[in-house]
N, C-alpha and C positions, 0 to 999 in steps of 0.2 A: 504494500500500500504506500504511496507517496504522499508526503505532506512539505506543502508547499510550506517555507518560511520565509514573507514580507511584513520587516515592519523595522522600526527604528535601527536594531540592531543592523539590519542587513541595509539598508540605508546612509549610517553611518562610513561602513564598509564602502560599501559604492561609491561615497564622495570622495572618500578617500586616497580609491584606486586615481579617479580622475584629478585629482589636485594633486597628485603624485606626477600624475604623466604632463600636466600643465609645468610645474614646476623644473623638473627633469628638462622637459623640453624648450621652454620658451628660457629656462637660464642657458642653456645651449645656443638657441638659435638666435640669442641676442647679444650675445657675447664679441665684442670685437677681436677676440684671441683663442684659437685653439690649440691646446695642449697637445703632442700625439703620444703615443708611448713611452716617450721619456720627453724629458727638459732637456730640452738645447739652446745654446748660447744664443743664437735667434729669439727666440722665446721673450728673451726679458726686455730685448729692443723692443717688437712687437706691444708686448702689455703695454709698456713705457705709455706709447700714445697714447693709450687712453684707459689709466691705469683705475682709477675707481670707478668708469663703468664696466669693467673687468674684474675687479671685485668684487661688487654685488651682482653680478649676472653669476659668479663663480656660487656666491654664498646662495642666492636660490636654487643651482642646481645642483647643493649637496643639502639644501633641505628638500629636494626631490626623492633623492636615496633615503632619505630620514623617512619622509611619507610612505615611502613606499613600505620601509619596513612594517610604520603603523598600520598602512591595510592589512598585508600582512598576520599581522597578530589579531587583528580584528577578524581577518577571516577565520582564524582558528580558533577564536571566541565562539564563532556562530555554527562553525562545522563539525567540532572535533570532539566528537562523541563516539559511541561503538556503530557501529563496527567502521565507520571513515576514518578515525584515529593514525591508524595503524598507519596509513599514508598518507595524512593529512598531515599528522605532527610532522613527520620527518622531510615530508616535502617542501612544507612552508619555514621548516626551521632551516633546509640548505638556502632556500632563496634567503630566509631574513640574512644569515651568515656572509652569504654573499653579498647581499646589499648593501652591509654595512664594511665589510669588507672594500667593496669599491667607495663608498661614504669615505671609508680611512685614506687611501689613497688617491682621491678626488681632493681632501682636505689638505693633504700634502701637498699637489699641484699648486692649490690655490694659497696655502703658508709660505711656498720656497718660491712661488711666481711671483708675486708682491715684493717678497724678501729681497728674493734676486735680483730687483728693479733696483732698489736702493747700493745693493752691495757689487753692481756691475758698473753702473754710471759714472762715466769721466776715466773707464780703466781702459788698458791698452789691450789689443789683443790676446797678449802672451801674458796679462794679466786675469783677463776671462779666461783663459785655458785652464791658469793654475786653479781657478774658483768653482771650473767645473771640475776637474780631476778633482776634487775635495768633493764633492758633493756626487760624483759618482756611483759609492755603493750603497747610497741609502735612493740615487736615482733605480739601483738595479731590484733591490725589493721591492720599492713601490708597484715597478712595472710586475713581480712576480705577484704583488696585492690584485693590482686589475687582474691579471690571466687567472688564477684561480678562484678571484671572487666570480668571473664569466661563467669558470667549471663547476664552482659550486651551486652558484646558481639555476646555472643547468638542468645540472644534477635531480636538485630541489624541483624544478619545473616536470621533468618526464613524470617525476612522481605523483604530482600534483595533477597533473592531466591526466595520467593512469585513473587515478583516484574519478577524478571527473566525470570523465568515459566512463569507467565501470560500475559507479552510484548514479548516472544523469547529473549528478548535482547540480552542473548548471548545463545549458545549450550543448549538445555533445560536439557541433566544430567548434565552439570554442577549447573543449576540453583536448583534440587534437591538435587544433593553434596552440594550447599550453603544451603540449607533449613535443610536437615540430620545433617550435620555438627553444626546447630547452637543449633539444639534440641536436639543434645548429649552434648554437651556443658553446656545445661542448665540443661537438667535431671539431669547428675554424679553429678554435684556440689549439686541440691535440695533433691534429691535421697539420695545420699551418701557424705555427705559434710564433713566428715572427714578421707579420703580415698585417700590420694593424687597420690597414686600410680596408682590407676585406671585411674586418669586424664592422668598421661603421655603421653598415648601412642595418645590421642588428638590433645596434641602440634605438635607431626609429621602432622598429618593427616591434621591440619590447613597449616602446613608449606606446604603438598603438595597444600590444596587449593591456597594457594596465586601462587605456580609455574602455578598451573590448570589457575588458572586466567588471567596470565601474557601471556603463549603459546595461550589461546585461544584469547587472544587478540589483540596481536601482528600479529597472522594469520588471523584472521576473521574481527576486529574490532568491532563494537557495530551493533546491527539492530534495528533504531528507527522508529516503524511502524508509516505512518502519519496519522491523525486523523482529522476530519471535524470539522472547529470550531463551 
């Protein structure tokens, strides 16, 4: 028997997903500077020109990764009971993981970009060299931050559309768009892990998942079939 659940709770949820993918993306797409896989001495010229509308476009789109987290856990407020549990907790806890994971290393970007500005200005070539060679291997983790909060994420998503597809819980393509979505996620990065440019066009397609999330939520609500105990 399915029972349909709309109401505040799932509500909540739904605006959630969509102020996530608002955030995520419009701090993106307004941004006069973009980051790529690592900081390069380019980079801090760039910001320069236009350095605190680069900061706040930076700081909304790591309160993106933040929302997102909160849908997130809000989904797993309204889902995760027996028998969805079982791969609801684990799937929504690899995406929070990862989300906040890339939140961490989004926050770096935007700490040592700003930073950089100040600490490169009026220096000579061979004196940006030596400022990047210093800031090198805390460049090289970062980037390992992004790649495996991608995989974790991923990860969390197959599961999470398993889950999907196999209770209805919500629309079953979108439960497929969650499953697709997380195994392309995982491939590019394992596939081709130093290819950043291939990942981009991902970020959109996640930004549209979390609006896909948010509209079918807010219209439908959750379907938690009952089950005999």
């Amino acid at each position: 028997m399915d029972s349909i659940q709309k109401n505040y709770e799932t509500k909540f949820t739904g605006w959630a997903f969509i102020l996530s993918a608002a955030l995520l993306w419009f701090g993106w797409a307004l941004s006069p500077h973009h980051i790529g896989e690592y900081i390069v001495a380019a980079d801090f010229e760039a910001i320069s020109e236009n350095v605190w509308t680069w900061i706040w476009m930076y700081r909304i789109h790591i309160f993106g990764w933040v929302t997102m987290g909160i849908s997130l856990f809000a989904l797993v407020s309204v889902t995760a009971r027996k028998p969805y549990r079982v791969l609801i907790l684990p799937g929504a806890g690899m995406v929070i993981i990862g989300t906040f994971t890339l939140a961490i290393a989004n926050a770096y970007f935007y700490n040592f970009g700003a930073w950089g500005v100040g600490e490169t200005v009026g220096k000579t070539t061979a004196e940006i060299e030596i400022f990047m060679h210093d800031i090198l291997f805390t460049n090289q983790y970062v980037t390992c931050f992004i790649r495996f909060g991608r995989i974790f994420s991923g990860v969390g998503l197959v599961l999470l559309g398993y889950a999907f597809i196999k209770w209805k819980i919500v629309s079953k393509w979108l439960g497929w768009f969650t499953a697709l979505l997380g195994l392309a996620a995982m491939g590019v990065i394992l596939a081709i892990p130093d290819n950043f440019e291939i990942y981009k066009p991902l970020f959109h397609i996640k930004v549209l998942w979390l609006l896909a999330m948010g509209i079918v939520l807010l219209k439908n609500g959750v379907n938690l079939p009952k089950f005999d105990k």
